[in-house]
PyMOL Python script that loads the backbone (N, CA, C, O; Angstrom):
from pymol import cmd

cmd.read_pdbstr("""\
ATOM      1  N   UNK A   1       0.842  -1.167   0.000  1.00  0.00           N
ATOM      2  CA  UNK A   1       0.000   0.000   0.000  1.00  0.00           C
ATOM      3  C   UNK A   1       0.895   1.241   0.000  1.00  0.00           C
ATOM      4  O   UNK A   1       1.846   1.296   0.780  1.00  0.00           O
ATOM      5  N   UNK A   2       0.632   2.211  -0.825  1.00  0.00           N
ATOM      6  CA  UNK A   2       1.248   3.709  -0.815  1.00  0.00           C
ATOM      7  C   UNK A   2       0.096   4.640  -0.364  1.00  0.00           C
ATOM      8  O   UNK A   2      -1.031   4.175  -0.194  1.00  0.00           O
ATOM      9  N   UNK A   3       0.345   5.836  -0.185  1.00  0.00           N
ATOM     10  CA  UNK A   3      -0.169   7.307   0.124  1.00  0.00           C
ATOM     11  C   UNK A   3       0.051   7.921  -1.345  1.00  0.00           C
ATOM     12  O   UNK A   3       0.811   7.640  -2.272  1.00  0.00           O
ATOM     13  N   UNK A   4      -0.498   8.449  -1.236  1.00  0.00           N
ATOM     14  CA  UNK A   4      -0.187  10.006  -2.331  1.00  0.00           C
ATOM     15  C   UNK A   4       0.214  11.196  -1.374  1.00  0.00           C
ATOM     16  O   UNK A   4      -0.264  11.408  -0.259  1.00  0.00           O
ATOM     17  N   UNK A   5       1.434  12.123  -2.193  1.00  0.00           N
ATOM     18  CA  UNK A   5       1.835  13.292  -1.843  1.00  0.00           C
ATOM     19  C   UNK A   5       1.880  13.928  -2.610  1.00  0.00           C
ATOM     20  O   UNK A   5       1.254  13.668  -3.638  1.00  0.00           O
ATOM     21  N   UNK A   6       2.476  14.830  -2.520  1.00  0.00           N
ATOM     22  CA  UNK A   6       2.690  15.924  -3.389  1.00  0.00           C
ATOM     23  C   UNK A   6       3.908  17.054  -2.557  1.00  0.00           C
ATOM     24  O   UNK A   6       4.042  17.687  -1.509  1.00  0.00           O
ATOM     25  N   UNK A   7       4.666  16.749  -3.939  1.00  0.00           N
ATOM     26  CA  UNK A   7       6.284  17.483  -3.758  1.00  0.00           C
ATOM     27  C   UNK A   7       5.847  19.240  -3.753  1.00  0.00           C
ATOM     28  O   UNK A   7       5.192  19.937  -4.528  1.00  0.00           O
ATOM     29  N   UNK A   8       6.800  19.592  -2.073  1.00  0.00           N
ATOM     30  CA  UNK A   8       6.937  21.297  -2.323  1.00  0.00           C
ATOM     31  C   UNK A   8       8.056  21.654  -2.708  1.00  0.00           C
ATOM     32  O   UNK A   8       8.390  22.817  -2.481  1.00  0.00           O
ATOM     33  N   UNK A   9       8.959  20.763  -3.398  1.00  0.00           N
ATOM     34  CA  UNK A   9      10.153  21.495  -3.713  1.00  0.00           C
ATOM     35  C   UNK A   9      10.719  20.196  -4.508  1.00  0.00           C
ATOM     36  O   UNK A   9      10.375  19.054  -4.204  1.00  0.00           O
ATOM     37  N   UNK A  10      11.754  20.538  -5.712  1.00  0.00           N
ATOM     38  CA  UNK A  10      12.139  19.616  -6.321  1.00  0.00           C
ATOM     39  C   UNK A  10      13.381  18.460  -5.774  1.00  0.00           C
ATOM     40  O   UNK A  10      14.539  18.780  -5.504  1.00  0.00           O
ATOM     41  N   UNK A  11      12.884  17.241  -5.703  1.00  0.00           N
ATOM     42  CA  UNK A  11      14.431  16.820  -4.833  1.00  0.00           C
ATOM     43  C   UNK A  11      14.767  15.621  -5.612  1.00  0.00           C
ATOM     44  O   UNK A  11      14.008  15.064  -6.405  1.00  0.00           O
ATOM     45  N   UNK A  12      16.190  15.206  -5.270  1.00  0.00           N
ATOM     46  CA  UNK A  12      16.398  13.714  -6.092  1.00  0.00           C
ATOM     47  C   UNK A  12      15.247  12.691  -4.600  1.00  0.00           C
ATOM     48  O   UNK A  12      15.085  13.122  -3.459  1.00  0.00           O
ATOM     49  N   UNK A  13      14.679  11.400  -5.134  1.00  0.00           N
ATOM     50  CA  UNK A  13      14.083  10.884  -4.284  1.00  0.00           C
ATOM     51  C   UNK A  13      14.622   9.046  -4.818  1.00  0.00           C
ATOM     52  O   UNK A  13      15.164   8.412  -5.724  1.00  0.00           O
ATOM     53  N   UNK A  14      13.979   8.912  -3.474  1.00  0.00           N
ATOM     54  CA  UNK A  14      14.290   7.003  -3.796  1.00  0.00           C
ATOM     55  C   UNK A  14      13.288   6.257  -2.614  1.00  0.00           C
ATOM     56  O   UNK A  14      13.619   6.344  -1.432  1.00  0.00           O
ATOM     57  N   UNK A  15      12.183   5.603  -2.966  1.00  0.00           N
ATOM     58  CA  UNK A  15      11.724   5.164  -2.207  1.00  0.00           C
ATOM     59  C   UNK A  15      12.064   4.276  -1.046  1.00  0.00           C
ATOM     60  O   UNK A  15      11.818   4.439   0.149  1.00  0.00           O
ATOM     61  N   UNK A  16      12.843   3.052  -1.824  1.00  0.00           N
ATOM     62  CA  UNK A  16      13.261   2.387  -1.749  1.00  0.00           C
ATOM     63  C   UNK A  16      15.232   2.184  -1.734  1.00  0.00           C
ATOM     64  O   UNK A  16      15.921   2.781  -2.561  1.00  0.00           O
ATOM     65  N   UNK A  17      15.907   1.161  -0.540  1.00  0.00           N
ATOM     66  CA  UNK A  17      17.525   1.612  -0.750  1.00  0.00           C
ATOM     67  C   UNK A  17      17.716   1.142  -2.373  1.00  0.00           C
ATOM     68  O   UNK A  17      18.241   1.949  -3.141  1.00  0.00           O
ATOM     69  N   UNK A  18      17.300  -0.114  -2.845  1.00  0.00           N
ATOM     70  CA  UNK A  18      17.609  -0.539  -3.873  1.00  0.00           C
ATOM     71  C   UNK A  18      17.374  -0.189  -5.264  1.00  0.00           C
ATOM     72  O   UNK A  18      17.797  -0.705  -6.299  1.00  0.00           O
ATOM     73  N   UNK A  19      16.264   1.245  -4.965  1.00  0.00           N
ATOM     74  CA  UNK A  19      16.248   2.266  -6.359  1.00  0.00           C
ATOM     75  C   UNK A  19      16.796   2.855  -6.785  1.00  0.00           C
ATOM     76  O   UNK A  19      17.357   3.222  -5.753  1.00  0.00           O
ATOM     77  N   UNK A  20      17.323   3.493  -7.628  1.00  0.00           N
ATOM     78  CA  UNK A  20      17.995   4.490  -8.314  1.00  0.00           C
ATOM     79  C   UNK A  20      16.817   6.019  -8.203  1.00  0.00           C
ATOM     80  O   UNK A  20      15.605   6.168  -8.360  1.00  0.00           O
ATOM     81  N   UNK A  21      18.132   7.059  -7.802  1.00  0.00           N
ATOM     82  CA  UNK A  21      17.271   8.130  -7.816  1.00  0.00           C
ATOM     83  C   UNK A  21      16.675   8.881  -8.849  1.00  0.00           C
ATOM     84  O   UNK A  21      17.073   9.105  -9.992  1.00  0.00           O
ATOM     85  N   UNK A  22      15.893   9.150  -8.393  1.00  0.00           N
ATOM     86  CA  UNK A  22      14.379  10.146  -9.633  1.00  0.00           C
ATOM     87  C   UNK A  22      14.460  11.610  -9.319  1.00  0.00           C
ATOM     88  O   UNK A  22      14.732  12.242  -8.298  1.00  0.00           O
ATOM     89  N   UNK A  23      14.288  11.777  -9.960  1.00  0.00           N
ATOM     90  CA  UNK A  23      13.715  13.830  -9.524  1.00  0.00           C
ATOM     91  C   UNK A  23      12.450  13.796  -9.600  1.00  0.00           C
ATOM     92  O   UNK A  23      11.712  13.178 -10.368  1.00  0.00           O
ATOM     93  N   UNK A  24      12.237  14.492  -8.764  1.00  0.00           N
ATOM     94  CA  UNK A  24      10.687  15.089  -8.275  1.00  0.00           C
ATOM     95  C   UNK A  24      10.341  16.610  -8.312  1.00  0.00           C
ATOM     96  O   UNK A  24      10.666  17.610  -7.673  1.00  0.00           O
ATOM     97  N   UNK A  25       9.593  16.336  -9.277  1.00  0.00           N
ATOM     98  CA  UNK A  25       9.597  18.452  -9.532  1.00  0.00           C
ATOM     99  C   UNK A  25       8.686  18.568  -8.440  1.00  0.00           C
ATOM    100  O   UNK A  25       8.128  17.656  -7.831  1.00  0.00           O
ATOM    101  N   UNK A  26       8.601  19.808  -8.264  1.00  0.00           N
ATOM    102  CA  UNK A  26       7.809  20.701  -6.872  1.00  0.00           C
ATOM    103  C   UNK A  26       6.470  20.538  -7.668  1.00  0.00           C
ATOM    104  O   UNK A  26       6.573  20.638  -8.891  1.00  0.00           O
ATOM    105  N   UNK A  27       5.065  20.271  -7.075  1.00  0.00           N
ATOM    106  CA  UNK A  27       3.897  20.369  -7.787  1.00  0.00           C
ATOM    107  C   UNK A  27       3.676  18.756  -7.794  1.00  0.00           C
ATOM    108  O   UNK A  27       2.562  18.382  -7.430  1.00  0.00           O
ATOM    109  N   UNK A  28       4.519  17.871  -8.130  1.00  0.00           N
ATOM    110  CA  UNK A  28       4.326  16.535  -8.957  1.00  0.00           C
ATOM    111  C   UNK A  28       4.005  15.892  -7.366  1.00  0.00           C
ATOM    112  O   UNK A  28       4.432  16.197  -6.252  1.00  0.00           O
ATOM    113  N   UNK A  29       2.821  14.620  -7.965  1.00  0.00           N
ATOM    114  CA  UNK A  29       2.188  14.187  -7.366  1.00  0.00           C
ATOM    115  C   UNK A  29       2.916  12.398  -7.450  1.00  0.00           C
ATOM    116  O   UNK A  29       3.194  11.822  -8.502  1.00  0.00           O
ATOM    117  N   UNK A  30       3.037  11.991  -6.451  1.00  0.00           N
ATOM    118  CA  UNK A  30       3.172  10.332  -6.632  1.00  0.00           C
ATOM    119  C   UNK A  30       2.850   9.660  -5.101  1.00  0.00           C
ATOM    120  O   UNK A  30       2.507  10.037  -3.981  1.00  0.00           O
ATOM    121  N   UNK A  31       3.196   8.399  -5.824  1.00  0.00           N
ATOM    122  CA  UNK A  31       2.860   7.273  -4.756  1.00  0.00           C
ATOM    123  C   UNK A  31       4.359   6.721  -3.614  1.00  0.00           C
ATOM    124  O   UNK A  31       5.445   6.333  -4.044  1.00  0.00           O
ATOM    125  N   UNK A  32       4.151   6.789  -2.833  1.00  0.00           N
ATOM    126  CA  UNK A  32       5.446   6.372  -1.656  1.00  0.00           C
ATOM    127  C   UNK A  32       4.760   5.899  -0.796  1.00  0.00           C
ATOM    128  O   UNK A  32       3.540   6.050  -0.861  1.00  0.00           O
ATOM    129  N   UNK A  33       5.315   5.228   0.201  1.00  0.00           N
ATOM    130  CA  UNK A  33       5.137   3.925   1.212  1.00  0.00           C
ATOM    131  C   UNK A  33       5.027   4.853   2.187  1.00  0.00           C
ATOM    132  O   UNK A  33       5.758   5.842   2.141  1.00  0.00           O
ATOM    133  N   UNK A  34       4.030   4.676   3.302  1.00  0.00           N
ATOM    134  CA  UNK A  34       3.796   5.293   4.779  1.00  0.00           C
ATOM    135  C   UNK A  34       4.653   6.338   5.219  1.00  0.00           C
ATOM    136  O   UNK A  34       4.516   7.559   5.290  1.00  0.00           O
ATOM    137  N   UNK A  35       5.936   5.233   5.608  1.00  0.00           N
ATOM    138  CA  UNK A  35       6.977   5.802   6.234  1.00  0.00           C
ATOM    139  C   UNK A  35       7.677   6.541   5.414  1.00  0.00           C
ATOM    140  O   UNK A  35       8.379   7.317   6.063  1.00  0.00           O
ATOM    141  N   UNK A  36       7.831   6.678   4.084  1.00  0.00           N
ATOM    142  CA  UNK A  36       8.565   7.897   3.551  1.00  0.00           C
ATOM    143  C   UNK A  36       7.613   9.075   3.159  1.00  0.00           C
ATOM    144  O   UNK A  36       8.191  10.128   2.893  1.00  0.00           O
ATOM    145  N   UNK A  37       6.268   9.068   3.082  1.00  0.00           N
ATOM    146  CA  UNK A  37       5.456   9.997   3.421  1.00  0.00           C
ATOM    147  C   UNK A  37       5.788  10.669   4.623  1.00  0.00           C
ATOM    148  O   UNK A  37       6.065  11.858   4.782  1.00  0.00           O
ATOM    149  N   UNK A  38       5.718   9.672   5.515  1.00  0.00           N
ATOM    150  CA  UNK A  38       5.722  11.037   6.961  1.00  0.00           C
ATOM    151  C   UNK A  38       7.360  11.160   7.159  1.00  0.00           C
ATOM    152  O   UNK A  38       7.400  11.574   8.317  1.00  0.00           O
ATOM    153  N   UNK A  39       8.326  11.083   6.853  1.00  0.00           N
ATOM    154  CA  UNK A  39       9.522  11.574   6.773  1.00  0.00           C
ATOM    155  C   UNK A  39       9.710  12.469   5.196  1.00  0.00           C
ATOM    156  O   UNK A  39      10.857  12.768   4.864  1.00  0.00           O
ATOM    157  N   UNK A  40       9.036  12.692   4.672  1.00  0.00           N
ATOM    158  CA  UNK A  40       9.087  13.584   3.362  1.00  0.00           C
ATOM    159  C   UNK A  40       8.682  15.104   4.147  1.00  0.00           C
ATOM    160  O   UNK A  40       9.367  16.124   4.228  1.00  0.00           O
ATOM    161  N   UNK A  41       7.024  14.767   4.788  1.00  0.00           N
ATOM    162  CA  UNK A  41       6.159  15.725   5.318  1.00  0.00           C
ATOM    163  C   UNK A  41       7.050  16.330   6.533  1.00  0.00           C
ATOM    164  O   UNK A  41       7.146  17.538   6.748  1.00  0.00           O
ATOM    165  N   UNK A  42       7.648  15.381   7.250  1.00  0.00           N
ATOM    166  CA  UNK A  42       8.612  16.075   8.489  1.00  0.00           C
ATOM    167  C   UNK A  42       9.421  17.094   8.111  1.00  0.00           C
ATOM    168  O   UNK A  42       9.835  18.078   8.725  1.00  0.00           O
ATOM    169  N   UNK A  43       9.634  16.572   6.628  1.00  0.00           N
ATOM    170  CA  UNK A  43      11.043  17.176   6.331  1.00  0.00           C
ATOM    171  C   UNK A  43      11.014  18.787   5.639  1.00  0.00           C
ATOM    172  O   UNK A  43      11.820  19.681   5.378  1.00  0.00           O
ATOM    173  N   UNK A  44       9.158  18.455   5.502  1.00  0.00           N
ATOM    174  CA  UNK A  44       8.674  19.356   4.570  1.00  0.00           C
ATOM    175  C   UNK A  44       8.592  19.880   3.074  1.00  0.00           C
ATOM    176  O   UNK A  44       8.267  20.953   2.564  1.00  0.00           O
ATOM    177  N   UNK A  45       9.111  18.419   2.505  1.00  0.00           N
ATOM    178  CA  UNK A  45       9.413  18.385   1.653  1.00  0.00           C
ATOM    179  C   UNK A  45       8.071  17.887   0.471  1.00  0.00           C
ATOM    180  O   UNK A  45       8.061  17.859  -0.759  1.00  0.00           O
ATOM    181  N   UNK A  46       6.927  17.505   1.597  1.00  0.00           N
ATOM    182  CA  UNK A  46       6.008  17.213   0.442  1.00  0.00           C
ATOM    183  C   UNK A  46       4.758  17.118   1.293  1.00  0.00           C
ATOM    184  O   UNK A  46       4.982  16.946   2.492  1.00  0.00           O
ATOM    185  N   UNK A  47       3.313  17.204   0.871  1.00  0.00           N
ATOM    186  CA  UNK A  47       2.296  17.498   1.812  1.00  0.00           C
ATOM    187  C   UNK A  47       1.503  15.978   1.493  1.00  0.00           C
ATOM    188  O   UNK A  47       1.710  15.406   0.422  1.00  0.00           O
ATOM    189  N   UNK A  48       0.901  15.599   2.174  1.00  0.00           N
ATOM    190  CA  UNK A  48      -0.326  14.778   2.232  1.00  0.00           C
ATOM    191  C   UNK A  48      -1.360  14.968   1.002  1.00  0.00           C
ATOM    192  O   UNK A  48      -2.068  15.969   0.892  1.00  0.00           O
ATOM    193  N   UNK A  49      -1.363  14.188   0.344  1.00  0.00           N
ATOM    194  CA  UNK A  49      -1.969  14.708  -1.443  1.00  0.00           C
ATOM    195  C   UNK A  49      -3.593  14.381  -0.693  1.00  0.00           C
ATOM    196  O   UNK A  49      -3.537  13.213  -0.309  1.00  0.00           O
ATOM    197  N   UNK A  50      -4.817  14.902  -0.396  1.00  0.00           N
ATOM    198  CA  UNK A  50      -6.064  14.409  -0.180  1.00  0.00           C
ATOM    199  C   UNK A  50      -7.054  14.970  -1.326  1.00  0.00           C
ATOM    200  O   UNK A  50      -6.938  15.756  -2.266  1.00  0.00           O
ATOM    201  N   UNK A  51      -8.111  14.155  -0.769  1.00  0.00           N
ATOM    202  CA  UNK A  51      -9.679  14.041  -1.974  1.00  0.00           C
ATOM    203  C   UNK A  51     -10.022  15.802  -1.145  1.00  0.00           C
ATOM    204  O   UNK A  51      -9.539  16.375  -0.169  1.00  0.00           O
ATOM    205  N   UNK A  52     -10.934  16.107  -2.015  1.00  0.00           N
ATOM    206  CA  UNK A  52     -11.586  17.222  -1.450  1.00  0.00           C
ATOM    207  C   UNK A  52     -12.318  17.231  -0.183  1.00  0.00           C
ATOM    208  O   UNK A  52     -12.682  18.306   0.294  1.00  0.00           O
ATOM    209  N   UNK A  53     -12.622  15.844   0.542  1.00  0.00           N
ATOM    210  CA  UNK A  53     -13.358  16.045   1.605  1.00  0.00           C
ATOM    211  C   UNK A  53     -11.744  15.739   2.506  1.00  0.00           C
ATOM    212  O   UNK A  53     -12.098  15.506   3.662  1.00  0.00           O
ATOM    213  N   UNK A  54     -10.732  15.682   2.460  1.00  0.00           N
ATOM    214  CA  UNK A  54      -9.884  15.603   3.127  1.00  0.00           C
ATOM    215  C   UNK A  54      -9.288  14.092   3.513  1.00  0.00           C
ATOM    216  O   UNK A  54      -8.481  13.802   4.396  1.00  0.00           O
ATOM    217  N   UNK A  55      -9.944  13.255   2.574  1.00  0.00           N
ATOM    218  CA  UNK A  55      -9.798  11.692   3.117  1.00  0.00           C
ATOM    219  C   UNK A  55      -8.598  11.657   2.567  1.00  0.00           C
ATOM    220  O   UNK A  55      -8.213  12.576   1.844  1.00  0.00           O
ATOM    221  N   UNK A  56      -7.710  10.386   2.892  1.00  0.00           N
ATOM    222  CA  UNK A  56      -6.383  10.259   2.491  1.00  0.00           C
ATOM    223  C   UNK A  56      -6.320   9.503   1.188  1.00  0.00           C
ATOM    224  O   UNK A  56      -7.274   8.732   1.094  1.00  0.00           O
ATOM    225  N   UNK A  57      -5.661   9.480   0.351  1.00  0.00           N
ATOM    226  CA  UNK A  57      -5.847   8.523  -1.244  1.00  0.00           C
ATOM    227  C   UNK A  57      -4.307   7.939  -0.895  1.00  0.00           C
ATOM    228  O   UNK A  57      -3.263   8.404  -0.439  1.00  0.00           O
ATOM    229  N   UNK A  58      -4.920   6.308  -1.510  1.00  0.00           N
ATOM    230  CA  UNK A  58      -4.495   5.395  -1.354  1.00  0.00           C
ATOM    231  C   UNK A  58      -3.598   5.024  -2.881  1.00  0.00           C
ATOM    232  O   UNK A  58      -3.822   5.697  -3.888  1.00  0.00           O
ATOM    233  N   UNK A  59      -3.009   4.363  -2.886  1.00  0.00           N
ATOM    234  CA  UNK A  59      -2.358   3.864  -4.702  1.00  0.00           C
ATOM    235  C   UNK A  59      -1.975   2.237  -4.155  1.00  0.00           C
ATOM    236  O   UNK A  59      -1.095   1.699  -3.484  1.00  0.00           O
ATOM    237  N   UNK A  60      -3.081   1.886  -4.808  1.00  0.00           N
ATOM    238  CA  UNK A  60      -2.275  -0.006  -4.588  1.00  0.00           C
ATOM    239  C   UNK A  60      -1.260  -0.347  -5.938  1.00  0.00           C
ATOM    240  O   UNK A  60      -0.675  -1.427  -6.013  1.00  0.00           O
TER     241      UNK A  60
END
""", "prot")
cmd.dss("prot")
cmd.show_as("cartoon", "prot")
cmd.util.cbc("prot")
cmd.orient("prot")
C-alpha cells in the first residue's frame, strides 16, 4: 500500500535503498510507502496529497 503526496520542492528521491534516484519536480504528485510519506512531510518536503473532503488517497 502507498499514500499520495505531493512534492513542495524539487528533490532527487528514492523510495526504496535498492532504487535508483528520480527527480521530483515541486507540484508533482506520486505514490510512496507510509513511512517515507511522513519523513518527506517532516522534512517538509512534500504534503499529504487528499480528496476534497480531506480523506487520504491510497495507490495499490
Amino acid at each position: 500500500m502507498k499514500v499520495l503526496i505531493q512534492y513542495t520542492q524539487t528533490i532527487k528521491y528514492k523510495d526504496y535503498a535498492w532504487e535508483s534516484l528520480t527527480l521530483r519536480s515541486k507540484g508533482e504528485v506520486g505514490a510512496v510507502t507510509p513511512s517515507s510519506a511522513a519523513q518527506l512531510i517532516k522534512e517538509e518536503k512534500a504534503l499529504l496529497f487528499t480528496s476534497t473532503n480531506e480523506d487520504i488517497l491510497f495507490h495499490h
